[in-house]
Biopython code that builds the backbone (N, CA, C, O; Angstrom):
import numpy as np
from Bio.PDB.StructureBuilder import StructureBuilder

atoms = [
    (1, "UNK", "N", (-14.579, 12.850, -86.543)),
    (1, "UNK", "CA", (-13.619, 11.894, -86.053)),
    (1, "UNK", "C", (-12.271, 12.088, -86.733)),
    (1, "UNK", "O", (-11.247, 12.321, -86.090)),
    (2, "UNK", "N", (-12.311, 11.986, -88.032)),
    (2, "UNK", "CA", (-11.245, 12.766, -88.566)),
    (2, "UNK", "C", (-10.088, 14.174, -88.364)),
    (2, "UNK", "O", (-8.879, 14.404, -88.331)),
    (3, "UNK", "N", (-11.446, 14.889, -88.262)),
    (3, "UNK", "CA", (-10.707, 16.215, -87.867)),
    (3, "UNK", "C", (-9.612, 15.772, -86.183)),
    (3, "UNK", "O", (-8.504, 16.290, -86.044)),
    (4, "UNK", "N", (-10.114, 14.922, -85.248)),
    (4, "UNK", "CA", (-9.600, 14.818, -83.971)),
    (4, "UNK", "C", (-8.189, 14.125, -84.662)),
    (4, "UNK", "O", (-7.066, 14.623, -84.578)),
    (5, "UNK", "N", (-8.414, 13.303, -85.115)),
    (5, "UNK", "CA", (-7.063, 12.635, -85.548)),
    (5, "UNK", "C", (-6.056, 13.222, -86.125)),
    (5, "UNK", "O", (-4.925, 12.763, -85.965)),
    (6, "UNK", "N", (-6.305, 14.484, -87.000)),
    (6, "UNK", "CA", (-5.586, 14.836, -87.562)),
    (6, "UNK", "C", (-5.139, 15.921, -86.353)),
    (6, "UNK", "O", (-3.971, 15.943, -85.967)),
    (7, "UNK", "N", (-6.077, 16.749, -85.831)),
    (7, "UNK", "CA", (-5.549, 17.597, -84.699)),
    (7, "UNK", "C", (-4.538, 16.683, -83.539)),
    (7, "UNK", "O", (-3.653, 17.339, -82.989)),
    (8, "UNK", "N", (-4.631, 15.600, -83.274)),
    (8, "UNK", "CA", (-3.860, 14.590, -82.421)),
    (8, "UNK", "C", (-2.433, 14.290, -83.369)),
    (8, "UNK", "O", (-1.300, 14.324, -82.891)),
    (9, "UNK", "N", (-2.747, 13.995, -84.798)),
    (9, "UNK", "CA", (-1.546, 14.070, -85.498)),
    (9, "UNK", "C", (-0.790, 15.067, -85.157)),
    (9, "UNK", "O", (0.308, 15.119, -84.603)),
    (10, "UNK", "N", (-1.272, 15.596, -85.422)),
    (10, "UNK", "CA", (-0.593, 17.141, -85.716)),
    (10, "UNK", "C", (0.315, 17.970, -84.586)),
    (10, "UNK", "O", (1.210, 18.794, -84.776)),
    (11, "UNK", "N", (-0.374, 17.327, -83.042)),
    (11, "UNK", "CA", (0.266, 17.543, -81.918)),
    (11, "UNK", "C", (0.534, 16.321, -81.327)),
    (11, "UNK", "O", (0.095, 15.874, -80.268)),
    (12, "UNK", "N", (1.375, 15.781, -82.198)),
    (12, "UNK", "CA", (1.894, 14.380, -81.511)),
    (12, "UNK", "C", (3.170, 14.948, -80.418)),
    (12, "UNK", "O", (3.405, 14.366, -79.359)),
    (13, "UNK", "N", (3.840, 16.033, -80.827)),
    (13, "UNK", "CA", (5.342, 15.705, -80.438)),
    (13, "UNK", "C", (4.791, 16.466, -79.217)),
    (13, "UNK", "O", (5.114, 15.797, -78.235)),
    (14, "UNK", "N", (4.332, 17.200, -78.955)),
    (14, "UNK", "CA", (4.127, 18.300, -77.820)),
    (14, "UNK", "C", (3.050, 17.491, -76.351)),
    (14, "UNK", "O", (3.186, 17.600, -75.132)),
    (15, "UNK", "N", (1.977, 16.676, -77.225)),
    (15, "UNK", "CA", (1.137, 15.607, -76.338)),
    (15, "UNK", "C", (2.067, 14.340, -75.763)),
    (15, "UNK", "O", (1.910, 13.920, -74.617)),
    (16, "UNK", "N", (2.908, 13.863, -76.548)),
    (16, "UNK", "CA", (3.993, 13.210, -76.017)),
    (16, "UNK", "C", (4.804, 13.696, -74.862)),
    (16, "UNK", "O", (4.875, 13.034, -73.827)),
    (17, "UNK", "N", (5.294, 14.605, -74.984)),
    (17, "UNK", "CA", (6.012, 15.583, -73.892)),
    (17, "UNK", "C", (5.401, 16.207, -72.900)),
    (17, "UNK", "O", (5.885, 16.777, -71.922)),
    (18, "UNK", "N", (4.327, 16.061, -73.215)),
    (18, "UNK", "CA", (3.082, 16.675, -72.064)),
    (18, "UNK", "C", (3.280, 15.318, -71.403)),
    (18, "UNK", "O", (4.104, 15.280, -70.489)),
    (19, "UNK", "N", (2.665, 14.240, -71.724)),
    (19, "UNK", "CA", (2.444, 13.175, -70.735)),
    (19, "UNK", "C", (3.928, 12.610, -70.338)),
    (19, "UNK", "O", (3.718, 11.651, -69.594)),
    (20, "UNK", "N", (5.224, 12.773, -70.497)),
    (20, "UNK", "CA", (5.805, 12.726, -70.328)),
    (20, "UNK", "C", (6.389, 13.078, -69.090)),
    (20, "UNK", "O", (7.167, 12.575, -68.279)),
    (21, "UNK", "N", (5.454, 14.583, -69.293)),
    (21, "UNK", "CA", (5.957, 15.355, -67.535)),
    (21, "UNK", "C", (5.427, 14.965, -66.865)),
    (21, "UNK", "O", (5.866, 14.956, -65.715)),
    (22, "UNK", "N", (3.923, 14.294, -67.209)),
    (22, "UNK", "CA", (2.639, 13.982, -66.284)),
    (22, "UNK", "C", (3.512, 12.820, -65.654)),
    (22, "UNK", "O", (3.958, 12.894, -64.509)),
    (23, "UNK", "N", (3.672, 11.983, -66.307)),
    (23, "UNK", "CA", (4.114, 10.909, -65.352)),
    (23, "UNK", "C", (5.522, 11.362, -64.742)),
    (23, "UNK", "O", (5.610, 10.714, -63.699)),
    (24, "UNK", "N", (6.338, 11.926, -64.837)),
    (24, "UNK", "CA", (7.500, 12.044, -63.984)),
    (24, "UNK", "C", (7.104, 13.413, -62.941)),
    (24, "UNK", "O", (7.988, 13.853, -62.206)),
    (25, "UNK", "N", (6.157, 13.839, -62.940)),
    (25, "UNK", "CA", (5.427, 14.460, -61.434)),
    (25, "UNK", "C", (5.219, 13.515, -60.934)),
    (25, "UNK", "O", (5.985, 13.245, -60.009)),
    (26, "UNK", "N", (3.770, 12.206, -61.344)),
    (26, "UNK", "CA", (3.502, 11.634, -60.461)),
    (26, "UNK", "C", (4.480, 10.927, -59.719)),
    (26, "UNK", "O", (4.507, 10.526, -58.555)),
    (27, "UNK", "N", (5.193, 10.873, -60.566)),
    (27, "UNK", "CA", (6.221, 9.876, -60.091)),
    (27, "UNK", "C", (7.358, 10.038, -58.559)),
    (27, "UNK", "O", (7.784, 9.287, -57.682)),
    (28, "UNK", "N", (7.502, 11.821, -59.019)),
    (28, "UNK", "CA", (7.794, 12.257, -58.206)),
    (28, "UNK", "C", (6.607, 12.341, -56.843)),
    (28, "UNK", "O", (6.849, 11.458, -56.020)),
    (29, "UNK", "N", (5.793, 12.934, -56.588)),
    (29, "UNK", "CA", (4.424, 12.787, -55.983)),
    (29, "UNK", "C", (4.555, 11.766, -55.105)),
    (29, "UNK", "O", (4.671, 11.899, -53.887)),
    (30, "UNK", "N", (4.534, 10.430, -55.895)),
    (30, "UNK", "CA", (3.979, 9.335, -55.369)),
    (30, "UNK", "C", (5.926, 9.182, -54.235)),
    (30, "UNK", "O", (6.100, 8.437, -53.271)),
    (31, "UNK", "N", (6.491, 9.695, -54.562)),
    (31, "UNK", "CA", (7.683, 9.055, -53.353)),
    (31, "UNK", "C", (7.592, 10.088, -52.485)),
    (31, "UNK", "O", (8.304, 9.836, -51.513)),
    (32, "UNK", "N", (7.100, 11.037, -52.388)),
    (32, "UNK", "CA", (6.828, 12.565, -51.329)),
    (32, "UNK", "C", (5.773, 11.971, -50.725)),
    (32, "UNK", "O", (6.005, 11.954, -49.517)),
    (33, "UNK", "N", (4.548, 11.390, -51.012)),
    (33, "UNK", "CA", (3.758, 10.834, -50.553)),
    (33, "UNK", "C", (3.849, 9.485, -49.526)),
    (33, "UNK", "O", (3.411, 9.223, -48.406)),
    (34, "UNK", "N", (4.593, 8.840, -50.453)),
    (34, "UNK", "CA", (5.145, 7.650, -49.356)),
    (34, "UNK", "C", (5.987, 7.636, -48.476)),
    (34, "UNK", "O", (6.127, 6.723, -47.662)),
    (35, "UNK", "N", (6.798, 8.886, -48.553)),
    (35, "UNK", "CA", (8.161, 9.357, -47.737)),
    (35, "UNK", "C", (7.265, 10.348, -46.853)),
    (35, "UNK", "O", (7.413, 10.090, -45.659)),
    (36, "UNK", "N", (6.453, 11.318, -47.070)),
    (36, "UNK", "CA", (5.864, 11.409, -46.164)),
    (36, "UNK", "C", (4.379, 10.649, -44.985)),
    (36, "UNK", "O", (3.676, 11.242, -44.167)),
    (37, "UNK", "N", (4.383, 9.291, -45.361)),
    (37, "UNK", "CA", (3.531, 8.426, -44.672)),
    (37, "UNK", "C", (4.079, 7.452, -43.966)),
    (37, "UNK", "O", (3.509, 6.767, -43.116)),
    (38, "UNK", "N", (5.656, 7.354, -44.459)),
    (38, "UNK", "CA", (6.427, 6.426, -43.488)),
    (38, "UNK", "C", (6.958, 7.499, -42.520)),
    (38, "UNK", "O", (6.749, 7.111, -41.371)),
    (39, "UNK", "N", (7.512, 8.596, -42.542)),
    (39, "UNK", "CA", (8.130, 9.491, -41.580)),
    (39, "UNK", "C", (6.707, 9.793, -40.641)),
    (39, "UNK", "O", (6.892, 10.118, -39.468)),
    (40, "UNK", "N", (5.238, 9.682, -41.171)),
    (40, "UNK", "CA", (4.255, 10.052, -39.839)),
    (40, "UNK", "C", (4.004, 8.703, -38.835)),
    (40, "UNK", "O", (3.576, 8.569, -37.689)),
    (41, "UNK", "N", (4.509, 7.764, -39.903)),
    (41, "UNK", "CA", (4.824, 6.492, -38.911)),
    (41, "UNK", "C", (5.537, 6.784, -37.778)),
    (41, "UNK", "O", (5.305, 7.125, -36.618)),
    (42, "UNK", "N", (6.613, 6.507, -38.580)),
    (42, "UNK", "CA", (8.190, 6.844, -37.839)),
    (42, "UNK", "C", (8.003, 7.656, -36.629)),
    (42, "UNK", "O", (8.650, 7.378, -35.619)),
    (43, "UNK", "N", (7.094, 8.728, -36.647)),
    (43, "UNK", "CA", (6.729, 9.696, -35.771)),
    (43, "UNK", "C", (6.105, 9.506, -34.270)),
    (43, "UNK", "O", (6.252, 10.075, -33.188)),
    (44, "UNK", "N", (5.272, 8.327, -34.803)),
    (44, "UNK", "CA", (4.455, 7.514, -33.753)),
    (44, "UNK", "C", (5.014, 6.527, -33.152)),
    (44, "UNK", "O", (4.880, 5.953, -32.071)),
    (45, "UNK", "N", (5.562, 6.454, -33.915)),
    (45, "UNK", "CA", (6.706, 4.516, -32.850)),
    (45, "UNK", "C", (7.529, 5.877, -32.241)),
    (45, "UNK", "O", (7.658, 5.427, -31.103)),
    (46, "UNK", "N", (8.105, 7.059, -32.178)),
    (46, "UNK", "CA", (8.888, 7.783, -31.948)),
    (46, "UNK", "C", (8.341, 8.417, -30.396)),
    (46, "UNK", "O", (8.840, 8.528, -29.276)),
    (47, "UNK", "N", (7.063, 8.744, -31.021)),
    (47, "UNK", "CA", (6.197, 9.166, -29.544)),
    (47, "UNK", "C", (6.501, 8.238, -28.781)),
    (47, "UNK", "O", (7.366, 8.421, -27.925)),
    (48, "UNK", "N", (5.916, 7.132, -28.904)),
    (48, "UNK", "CA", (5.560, 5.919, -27.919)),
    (48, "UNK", "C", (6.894, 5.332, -27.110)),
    (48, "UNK", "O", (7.021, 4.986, -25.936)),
    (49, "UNK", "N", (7.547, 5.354, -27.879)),
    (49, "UNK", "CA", (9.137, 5.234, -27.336)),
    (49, "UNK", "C", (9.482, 6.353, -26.438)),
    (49, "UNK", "O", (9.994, 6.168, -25.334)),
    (50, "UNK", "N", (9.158, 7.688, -26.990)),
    (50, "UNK", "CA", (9.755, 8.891, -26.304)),
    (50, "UNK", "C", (8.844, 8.630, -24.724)),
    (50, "UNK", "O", (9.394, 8.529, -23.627)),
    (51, "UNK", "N", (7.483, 8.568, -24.953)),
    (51, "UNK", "CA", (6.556, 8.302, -24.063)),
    (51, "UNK", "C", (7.372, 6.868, -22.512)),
    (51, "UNK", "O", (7.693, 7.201, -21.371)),
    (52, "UNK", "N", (7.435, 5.857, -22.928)),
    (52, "UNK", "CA", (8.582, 5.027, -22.361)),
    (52, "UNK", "C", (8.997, 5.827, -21.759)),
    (52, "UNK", "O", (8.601, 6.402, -20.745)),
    (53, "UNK", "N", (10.337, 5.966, -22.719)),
    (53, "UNK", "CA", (11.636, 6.432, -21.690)),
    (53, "UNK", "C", (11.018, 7.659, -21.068)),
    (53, "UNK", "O", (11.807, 7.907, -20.156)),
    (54, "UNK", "N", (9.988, 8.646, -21.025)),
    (54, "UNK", "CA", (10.054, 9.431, -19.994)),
    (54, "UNK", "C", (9.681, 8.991, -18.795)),
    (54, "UNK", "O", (10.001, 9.598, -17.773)),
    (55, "UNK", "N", (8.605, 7.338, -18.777)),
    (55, "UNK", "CA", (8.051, 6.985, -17.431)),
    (55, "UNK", "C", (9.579, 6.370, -16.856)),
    (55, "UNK", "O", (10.111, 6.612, -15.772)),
    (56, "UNK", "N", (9.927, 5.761, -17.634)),
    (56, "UNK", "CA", (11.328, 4.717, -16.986)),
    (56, "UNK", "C", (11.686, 6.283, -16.241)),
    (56, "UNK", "O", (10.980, 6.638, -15.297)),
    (57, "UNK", "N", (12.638, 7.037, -16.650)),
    (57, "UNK", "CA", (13.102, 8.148, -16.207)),
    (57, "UNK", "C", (12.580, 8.733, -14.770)),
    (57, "UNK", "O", (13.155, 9.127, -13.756)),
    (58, "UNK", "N", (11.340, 8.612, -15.133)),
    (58, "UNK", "CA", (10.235, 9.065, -13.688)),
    (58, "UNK", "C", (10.436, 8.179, -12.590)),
    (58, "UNK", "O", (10.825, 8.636, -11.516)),
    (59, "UNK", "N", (10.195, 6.862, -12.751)),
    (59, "UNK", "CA", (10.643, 6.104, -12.189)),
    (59, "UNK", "C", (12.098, 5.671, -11.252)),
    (59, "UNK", "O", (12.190, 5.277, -10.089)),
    (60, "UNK", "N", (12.940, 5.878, -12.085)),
    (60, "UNK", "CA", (14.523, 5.675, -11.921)),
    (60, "UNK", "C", (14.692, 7.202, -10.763)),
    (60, "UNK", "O", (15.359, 7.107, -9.733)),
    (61, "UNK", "N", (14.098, 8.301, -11.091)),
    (61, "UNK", "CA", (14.057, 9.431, -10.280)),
    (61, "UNK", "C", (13.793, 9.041, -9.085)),
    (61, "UNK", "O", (14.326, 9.121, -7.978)),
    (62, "UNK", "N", (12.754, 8.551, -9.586)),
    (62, "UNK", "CA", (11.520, 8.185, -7.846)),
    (62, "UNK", "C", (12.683, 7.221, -6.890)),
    (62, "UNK", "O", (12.925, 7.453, -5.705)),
    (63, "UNK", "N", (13.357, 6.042, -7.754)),
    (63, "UNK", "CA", (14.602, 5.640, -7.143)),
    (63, "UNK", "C", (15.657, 6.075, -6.287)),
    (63, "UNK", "O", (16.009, 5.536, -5.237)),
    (64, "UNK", "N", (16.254, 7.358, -6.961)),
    (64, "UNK", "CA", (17.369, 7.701, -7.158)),
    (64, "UNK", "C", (16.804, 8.567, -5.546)),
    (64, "UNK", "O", (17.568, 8.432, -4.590)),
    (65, "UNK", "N", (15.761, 9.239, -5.371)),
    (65, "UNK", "CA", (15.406, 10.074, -4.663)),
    (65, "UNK", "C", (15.471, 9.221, -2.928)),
    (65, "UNK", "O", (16.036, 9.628, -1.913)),
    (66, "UNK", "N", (14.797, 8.161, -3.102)),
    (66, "UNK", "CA", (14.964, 6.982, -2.158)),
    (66, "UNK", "C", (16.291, 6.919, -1.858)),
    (66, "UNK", "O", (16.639, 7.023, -0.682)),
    (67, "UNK", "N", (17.082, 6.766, -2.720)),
    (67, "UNK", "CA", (18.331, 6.152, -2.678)),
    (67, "UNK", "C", (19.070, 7.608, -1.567)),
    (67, "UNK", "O", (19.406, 7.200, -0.455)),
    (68, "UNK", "N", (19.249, 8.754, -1.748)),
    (68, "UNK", "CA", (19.760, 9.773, -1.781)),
    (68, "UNK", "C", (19.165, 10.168, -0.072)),
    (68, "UNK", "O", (19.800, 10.919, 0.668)),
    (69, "UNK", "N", (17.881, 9.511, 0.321)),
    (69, "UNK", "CA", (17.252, 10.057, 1.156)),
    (69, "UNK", "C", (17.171, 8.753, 1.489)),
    (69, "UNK", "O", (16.022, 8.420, 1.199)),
    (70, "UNK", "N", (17.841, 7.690, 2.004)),
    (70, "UNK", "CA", (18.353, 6.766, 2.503)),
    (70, "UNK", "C", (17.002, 6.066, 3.232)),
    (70, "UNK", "O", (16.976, 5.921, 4.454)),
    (71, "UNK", "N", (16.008, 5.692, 2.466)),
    (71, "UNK", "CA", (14.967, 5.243, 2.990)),
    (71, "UNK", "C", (15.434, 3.509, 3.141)),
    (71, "UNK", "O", (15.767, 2.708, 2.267)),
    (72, "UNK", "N", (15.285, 3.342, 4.711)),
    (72, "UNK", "CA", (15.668, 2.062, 4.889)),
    (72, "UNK", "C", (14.903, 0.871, 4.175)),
    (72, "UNK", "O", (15.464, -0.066, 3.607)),
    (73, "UNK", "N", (13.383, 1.075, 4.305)),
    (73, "UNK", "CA", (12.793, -0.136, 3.733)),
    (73, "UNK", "C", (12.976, -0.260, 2.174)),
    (73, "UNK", "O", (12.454, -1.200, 1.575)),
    (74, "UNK", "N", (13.819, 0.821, 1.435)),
    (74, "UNK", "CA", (14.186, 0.979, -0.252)),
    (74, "UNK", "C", (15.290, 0.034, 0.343)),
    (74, "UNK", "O", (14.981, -1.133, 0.586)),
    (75, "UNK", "N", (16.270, 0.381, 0.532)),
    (75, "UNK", "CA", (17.634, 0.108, 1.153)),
    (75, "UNK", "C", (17.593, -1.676, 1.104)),
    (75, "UNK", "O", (18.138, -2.481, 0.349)),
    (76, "UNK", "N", (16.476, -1.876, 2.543)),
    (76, "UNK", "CA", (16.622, -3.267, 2.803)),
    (76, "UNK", "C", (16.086, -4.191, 1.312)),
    (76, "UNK", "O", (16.658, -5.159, 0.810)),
    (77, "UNK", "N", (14.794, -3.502, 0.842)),
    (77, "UNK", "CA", (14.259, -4.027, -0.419)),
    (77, "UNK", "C", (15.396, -4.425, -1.085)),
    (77, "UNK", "O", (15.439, -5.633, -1.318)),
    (78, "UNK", "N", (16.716, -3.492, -1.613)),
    (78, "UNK", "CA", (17.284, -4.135, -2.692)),
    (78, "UNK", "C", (18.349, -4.887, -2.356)),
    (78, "UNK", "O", (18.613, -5.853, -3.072)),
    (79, "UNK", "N", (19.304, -4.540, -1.009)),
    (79, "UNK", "CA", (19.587, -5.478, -0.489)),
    (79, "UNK", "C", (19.662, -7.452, -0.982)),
    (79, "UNK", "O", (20.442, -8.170, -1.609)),
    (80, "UNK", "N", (18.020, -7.673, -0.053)),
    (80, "UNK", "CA", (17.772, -8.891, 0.025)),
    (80, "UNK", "C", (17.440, -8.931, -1.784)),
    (80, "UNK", "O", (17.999, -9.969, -2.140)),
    (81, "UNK", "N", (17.023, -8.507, -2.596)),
    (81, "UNK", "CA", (16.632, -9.129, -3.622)),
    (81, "UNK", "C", (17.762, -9.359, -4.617)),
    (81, "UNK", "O", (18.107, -10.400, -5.175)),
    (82, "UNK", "N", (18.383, -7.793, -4.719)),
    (82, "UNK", "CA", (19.977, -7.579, -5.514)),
    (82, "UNK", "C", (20.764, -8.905, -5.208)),
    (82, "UNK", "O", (20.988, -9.910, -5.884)),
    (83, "UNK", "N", (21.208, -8.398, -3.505)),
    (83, "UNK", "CA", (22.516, -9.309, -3.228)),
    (83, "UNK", "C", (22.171, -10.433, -2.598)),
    (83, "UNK", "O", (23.059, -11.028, -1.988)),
    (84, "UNK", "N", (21.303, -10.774, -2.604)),
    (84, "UNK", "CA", (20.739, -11.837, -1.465)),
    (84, "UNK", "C", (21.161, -11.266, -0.198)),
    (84, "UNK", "O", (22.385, -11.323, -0.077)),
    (85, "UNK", "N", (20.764, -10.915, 0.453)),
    (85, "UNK", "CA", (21.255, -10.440, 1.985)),
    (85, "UNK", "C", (20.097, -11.244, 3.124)),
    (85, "UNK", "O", (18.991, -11.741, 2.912)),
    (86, "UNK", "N", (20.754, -11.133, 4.139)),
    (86, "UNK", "CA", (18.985, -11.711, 4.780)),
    (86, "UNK", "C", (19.727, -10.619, 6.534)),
    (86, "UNK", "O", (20.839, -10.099, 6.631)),
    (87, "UNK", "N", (18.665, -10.630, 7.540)),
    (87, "UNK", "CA", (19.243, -10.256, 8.743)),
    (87, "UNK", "C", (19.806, -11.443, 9.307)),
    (87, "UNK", "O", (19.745, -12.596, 8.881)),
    (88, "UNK", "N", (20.456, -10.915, 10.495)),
    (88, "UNK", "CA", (20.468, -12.129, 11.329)),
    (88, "UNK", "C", (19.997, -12.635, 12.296)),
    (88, "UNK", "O", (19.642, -12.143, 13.368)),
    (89, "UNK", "N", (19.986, -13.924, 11.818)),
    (89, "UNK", "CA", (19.255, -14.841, 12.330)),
    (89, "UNK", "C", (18.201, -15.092, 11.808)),
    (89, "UNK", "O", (17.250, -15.474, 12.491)),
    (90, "UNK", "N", (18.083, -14.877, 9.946)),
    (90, "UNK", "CA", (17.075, -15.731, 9.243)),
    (90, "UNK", "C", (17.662, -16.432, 8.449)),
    (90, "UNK", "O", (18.860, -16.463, 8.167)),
    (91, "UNK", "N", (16.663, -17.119, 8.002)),
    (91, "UNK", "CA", (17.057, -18.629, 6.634)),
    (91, "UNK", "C", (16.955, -18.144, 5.881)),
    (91, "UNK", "O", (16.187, -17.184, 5.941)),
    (92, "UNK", "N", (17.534, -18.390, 4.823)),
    (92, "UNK", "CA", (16.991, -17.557, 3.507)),
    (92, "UNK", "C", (17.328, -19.164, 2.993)),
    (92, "UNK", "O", (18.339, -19.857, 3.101)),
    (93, "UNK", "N", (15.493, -19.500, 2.159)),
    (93, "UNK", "CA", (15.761, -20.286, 1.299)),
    (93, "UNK", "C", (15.657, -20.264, -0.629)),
    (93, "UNK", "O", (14.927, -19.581, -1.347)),
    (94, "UNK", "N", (16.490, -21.088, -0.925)),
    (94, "UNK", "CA", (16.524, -20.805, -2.094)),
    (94, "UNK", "C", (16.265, -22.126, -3.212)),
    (94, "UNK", "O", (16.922, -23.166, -3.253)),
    (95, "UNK", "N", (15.421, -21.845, -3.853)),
    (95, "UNK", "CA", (14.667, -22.806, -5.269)),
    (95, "UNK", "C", (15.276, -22.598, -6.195)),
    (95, "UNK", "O", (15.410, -21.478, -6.687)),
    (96, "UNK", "N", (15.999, -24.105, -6.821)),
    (96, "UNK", "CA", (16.050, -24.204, -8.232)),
    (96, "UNK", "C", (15.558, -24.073, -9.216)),
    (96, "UNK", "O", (15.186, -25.225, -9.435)),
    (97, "UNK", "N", (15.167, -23.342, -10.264)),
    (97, "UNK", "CA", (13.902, -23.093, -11.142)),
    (97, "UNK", "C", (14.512, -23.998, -12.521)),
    (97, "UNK", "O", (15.689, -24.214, -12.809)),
    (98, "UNK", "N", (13.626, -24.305, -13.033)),
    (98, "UNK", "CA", (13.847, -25.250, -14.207)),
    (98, "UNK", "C", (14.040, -24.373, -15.224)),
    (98, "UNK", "O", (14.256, -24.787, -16.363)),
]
sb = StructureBuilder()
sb.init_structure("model")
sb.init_model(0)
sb.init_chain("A")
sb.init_seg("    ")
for serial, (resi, resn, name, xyz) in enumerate(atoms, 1):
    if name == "N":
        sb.init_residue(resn, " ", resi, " ")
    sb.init_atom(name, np.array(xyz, "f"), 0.0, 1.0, " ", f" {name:<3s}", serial, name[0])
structure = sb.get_structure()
């Protein structure tokens, strides 16, 4: 038991400086670690978003294509809902909503 103590004496300054580095790796480590577990986050809300806007996009196409190729029942659809439009010779009634 002795002999350890004195060998631990004896390499105080160098065991000091050893654990010294130990913890300023981990230290380092541990923010590479967490910086890389928020960026695989980040990654996934990133998909899911990217995922979105490509259906909106698909969509707005599928629109745009209607629009361009003058499909009347697209046409009349936004019409009456956009501007209120009605033909003539209908009622168009309209509800107050609370």
């Amino acid at each position: 038991m002795n002999e350890i103590k004195g060998t631990l004496l004896h390499y105080r300054k160098p065991l000091l400086i050893l654990c010294i580095a130990v913890l300023v790796v981990c230290g380092f480590l541990y923010k590479s670690i967490t910086g890389l577990i928020h960026n695989k986050r980040e990654q996934k809300r990133l998909a899911k978003v990217s995922m979105q806007l490509d259906k909106e996009y698909e969509q707005l196409q599928e629109k745009l294509e209607l629009l361009k190729n003058q499909d009347p029942v697209y046409i009349e659809q936004i019409a009456r809902v956009k501007y209120h439009m009605s033909l003539p010779g209908e009622t168009e009634y309209r509800f107050k909503t609370k």
